[in-house]
C-alpha positions as CSV (number, residue, x, y, z in Angstrom):
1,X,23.0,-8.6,-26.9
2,X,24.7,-6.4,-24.1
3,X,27.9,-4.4,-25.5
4,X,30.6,-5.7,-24.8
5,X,34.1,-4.2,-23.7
6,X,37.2,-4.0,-26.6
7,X,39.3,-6.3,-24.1
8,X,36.5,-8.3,-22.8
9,X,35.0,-9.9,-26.1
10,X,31.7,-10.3,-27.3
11,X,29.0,-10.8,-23.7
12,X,27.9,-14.3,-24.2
13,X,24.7,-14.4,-22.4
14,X,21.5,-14.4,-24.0
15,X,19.4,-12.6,-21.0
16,X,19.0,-14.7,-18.1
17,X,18.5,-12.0,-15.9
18,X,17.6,-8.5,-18.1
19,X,20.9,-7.2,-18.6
20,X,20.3,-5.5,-21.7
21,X,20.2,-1.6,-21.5
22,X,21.3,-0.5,-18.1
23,X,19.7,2.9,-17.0
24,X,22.5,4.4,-15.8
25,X,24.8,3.8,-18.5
26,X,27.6,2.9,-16.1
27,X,26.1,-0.3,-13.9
28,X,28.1,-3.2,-15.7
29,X,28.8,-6.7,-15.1
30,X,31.3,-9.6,-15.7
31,X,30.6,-13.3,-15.1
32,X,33.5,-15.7,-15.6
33,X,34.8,-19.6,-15.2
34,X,38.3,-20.1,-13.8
35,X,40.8,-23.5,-12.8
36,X,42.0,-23.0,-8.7
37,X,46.0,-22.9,-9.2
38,X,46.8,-27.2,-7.8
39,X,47.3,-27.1,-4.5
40,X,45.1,-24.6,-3.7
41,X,44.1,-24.8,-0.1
42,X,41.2,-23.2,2.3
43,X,43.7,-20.7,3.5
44,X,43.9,-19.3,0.0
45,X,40.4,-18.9,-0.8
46,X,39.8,-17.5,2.7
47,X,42.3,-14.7,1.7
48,X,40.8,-14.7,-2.1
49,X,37.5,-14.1,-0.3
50,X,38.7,-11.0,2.3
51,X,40.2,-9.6,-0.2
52,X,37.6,-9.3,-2.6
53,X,35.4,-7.7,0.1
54,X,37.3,-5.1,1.5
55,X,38.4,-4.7,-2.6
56,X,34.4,-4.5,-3.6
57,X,33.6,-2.5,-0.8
58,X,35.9,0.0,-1.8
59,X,35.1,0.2,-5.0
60,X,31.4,0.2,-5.5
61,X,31.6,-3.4,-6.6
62,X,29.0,-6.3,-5.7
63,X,29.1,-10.4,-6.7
64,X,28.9,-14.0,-5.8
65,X,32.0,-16.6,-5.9
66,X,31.2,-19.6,-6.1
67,X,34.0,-22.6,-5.5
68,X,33.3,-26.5,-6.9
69,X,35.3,-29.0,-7.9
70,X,38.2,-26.6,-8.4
71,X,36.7,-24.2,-10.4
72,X,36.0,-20.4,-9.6
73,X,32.7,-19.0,-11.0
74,X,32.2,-15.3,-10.4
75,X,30.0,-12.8,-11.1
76,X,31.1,-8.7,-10.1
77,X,28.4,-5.8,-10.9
78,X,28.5,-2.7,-10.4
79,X,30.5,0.5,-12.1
80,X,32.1,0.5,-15.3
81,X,35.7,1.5,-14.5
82,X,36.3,0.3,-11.0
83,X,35.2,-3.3,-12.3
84,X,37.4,-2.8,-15.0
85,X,39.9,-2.4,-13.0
86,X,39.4,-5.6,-11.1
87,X,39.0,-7.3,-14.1
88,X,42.6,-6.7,-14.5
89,X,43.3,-7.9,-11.2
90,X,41.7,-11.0,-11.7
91,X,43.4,-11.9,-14.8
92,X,47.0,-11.5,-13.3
93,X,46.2,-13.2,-10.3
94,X,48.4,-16.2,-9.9
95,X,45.7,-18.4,-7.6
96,X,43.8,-19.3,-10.9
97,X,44.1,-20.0,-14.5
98,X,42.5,-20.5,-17.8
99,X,40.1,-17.9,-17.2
100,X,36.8,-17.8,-19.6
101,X,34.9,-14.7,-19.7
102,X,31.1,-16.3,-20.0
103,X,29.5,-12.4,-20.0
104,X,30.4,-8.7,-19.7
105,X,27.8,-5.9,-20.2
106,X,25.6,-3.3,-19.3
107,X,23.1,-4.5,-16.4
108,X,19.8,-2.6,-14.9
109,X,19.8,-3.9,-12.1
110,X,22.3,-5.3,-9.3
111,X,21.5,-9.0,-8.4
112,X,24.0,-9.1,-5.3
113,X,23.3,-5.2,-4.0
114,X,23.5,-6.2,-0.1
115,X,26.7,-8.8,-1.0
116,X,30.4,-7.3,-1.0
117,X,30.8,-10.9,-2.1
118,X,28.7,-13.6,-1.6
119,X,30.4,-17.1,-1.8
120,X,29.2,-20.3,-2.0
121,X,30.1,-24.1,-2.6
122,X,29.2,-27.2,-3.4
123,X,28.1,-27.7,0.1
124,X,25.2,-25.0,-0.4
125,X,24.4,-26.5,-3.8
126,X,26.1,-27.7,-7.1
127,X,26.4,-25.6,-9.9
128,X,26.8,-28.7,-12.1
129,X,24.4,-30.5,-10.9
130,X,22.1,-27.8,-11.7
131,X,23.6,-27.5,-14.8
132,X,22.6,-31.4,-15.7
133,X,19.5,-31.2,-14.4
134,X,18.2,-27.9,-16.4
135,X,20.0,-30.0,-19.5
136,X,21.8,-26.9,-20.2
137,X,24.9,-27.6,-23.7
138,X,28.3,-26.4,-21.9
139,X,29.1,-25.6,-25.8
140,X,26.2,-22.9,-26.5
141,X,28.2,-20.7,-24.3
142,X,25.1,-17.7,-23.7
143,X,22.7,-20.5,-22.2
144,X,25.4,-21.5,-20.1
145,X,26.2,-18.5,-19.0
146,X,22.5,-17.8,-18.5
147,X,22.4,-20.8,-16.2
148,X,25.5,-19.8,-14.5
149,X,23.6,-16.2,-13.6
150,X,20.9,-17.7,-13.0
151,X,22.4,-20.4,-10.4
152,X,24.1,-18.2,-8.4
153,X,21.1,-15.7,-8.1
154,X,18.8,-18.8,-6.3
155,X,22.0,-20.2,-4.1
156,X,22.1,-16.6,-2.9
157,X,18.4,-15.7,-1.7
């Protein structure tokens, strides 16, 4: 199982796309689940999303967002400290809540490397229904989080 961070917890996925061991030592990632703040509207998320680009773009960082059913799921990759640092970010930011870190470890690869941040919808797919469909338990939190990963990996080719 991929180290995990002191403030992060333990990484929950099991391996859905060969995070374990990066070679660099630095190339890390964080996948989480969040609630959109009520009343969230298109204007928000626009800014959420241009933001986050000019943000990732600065600092080394690459990801999917993906919006459904007011819930954010994210995935950022890339160097240890600057993600860190945006880690941070997230969690204060007032557009969200109830924010559940699903993984956070050392990766070998980058899955978004030509994506300052790739977003998506239900519109280019559901998460949940692939989620039902693969028959994936919401409470064995590493094969969700696997699924998650892996979701937002096919949405994005």
């Amino acid at each position: 199982m991929p180290r995990a961070a002191a403030n992060f917890g333990h990484s929950l996925i099991s391996d859905p796309l060969a995070v374990h061991g990066a070679d660099d030592g630095d190339l890390t990632h964080f996948l989480y689940r969040s609630n959109a703040r009520e009343g969230l509207g298109q204007d928000d998320i626009d800014s959420i999303i241009a933001q986050a680009r000019i943000r990732n773009d600065q600092s080394g960082l690459t990801g999917c967002l993906h919006f459904e059913d007011g819930l954010f799921f994210q995935w950022l990759e890339g160097p240890r400290a600057p993600l860190d640092a945006v880690i941070r970010l997230i969690r204060s930011d007032p557009r969200h809540s109830d924010i559940a870190d699903l993984s956070y470890g050392p990766l070998k690869r980058r899955h978004f490397a030509d994506w300052q941040m790739r977003v998506t919808n239900r519109d280019s797919g559901s998460l949940m229904d692939w989620v039902a469909s693969n028959e994936v338990s919401t409470i064995d939190r590493g094969a969700y989080a696997g699924t998650v990963s892996a979701f937002l990996v096919a949405i994005s080719r």
